[in-house]
N, C-alpha and C positions, 0 to 999 in steps of 0.2 A: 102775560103769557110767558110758559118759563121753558127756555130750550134747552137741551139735552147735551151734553158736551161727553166727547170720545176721548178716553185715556191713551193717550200717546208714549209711545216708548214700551220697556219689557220690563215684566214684574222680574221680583228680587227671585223668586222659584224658577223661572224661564234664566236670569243670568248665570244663576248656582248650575243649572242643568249643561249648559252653555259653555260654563268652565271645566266641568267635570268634563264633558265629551272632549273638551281640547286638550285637558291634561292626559288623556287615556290616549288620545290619537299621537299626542306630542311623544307619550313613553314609548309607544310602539316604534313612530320613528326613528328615537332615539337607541331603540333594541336592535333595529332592522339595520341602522348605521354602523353601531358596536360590529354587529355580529358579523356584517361585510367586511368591517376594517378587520379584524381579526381572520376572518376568513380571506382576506389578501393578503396578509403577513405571513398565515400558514401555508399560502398554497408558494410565497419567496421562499419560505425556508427550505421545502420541499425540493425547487425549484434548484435553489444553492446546494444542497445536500446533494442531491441528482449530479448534478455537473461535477461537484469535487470528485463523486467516487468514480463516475466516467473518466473524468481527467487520469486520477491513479492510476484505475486499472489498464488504461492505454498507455499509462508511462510505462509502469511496472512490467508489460507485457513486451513492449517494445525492448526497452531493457534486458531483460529476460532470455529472450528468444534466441540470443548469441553465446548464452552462456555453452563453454567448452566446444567453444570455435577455434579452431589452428589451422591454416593453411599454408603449410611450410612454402607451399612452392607460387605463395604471393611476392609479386613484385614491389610490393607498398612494405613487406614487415623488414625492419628493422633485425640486420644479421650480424650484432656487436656481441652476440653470446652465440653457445652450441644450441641452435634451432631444433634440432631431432632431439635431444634432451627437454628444451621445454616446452616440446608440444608434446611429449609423454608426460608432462608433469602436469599440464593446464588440459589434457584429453582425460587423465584417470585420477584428476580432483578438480572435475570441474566447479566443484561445491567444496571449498577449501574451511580447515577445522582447526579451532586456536593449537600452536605447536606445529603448522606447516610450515610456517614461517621464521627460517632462525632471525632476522634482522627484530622481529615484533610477532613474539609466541600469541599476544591475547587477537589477533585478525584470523577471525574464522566463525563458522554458524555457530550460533548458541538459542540453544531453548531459555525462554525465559521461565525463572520459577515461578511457580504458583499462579499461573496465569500471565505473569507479567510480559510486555513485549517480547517478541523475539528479534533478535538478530541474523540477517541474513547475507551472507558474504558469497557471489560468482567470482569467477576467472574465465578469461576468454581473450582472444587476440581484438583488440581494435584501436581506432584511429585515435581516439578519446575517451576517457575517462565519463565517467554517471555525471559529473558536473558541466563537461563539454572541456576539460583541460587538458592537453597533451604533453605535459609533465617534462619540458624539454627536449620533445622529439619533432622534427621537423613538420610543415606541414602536412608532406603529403605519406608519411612515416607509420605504420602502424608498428603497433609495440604489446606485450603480454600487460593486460588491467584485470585487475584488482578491485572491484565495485564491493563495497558494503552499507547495507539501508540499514536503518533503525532508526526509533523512536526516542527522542530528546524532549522531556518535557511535555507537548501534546504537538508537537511538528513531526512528520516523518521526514528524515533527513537521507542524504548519501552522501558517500566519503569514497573518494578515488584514489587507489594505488599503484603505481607502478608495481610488477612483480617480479622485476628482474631485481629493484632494490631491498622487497622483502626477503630475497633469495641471498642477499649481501651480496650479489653480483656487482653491481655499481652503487654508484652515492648519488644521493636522493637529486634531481634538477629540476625544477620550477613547479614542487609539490604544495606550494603558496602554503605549506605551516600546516597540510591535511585538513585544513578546515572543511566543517561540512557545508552542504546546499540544502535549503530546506526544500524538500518537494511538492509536500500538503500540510497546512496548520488544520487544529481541532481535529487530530487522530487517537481515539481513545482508547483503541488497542489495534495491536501488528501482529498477527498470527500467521506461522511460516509451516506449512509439510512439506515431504520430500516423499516422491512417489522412486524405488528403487525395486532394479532388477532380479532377479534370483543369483545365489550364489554360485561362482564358477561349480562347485562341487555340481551341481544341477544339470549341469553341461547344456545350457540353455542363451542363447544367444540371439532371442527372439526382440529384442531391449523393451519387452513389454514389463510393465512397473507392475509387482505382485501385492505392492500394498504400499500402504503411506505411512512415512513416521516422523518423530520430529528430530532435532537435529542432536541430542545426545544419546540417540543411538546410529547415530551415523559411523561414526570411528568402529564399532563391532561390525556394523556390516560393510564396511569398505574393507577389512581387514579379510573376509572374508569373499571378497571378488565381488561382494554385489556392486550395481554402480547407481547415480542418480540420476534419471530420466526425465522428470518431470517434476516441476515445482507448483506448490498450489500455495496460496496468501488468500488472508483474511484481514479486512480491516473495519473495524466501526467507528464511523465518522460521524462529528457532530453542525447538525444546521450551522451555520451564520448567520441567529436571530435569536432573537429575544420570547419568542411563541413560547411558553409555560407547555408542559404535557402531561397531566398528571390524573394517572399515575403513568411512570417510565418503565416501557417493557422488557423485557430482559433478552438477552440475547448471548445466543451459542456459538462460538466461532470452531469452526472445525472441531476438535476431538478435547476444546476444552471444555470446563466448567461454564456452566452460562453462569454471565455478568448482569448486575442491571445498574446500569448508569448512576452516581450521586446527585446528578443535575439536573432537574428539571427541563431539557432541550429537548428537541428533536433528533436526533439518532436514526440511524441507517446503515445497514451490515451490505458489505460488501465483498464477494469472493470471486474470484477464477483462478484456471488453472495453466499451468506454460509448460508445454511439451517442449522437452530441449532436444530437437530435432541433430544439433552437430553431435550431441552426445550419444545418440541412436543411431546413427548413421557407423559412429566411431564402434559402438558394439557391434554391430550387423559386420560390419570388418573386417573383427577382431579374430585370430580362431584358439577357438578356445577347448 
């Protein structure tokens, strides 16, 4: 009598099925890993993008907010010049234009061509200079500064003057060679307006800004009594990451041509705007 025997194990149809299901589940995992990893690198670069143009715009604002300050009758400022002279020179240029300066004609606002960065140069009374140096003034000393930002290569920089030296009043003391301070790397463009009042003819003294322009028509309308009220900046800042974007969208910085990036990053536009409150105060004043 002949017994029956049971095939043990999985036919070669049942393995093939078996591999197939595990290669299909294996790819999904490995899609759903990609896509996570990628989707936490984008949401750092996002992350880093975020914080750099925060960080700017609280430097640049803080910065900012003093330009064409003079308070002659501080007990901190520094009285080795005629003070009533150059707090009429730092109140009615608070936004200083290359050729204000005889010691170095080229320190002053400049529109960049075609797009290209701008330069932006305040004057104001303070303790310290954009890089935090007091240029040979005591510590507890305030003195007439000279701040100018712009863009070096893809950093945005500033560079501190004294202003009694650009005036050829004294000679330069512990200007460490004007070097600049870098204040944000990966800045792919610096975009500067100038929000200005009406002209004296106007007989208007309200220091409200009638419009914005950029800095080479500054010199017509300062000549003409308008003054500078208010600055507004623009910067496009790139991630610090490697996340591809493509395609890279274009972007408009105030009143220029939109750009759109060569490089496949991440990008991010950033703007505000700085009332310069001492220099509105100084119109409201003024009589005109």
């Amino acid at each position: 009598m002949k017994h029956s025997q049971k095939q043990l194990g999985f036919s070669l149809v049942e393995l093939m099925i078996t591999l197939t299901l595990g290669l299909v589940i294996s790819g999904a995992l490995i899609q759903i890993m990609l896509g996570n990893n990628m989707t936490e690198r984008l949401n750092q670069a996002v992350a880093s993008v975020q914080e750099s143009g925060r960080f700017i715009i609280t430097r640049m604002r803080n910065d900012l907010l003093m330009t064409g300050r003079y308070d002659i009758l501080s007990p901190s400022l520094n009285r080795n010049v005629d003070v009533v002279v150059e707090a009429a020179v730092v109140q009615n240029n608070p936004v200083p234009l290359p050729g204000d300066f005889i010691s170095d004609g080229t320190v002053g606002a400049l529109e960049g061509a075609s797009g290209a960065n701008d330069t932006l140069v305040v004057s104001l009374q303070g303790s310290t200079d954009c890089r935090g140096y007091k240029l040979g003034y005591a510590a507890n000393e305030e003195f007439y500064v000279v701040n100018q930002y712009f863009v070096s290569g893809t950093s945005l920089q500033c560079r501190g003057f004294d202003g009694r030296v650009l005036r050829g009043q004294q000679n330069a003391v512990g200007n460490d060679g004007n070097k600049a301070y870098t204040l944000l790397d990966d800045v792919y463009s610096f975009q500067v307006q100038y929000g200005v009042t009406a002209a004296i003819a106007a007989q208007d003294n309200s220091s409200i800004p009638v419009r914005f322009v950029t800095a080479d028509s500054l010199a017509a309308l300062r000549a003409g009594g308008a003054q500078v009220v208010a600055i507004r900046i623009a910067v496009l800042i790139r991630a610090d990451s490697d996340v591809n974007i493509d395609p890279v969208p274009s972007f408009k910085l105030l009143d220029e041509t939109a750009i759109q990036p060569d490089q496949q990053r991440l990008f991010k536009q950033f703007e505000t705007t700085i009332t310069l409150r001492n220099v509105k105060n100084f119109i409201r004043s003024r009589n005109i």
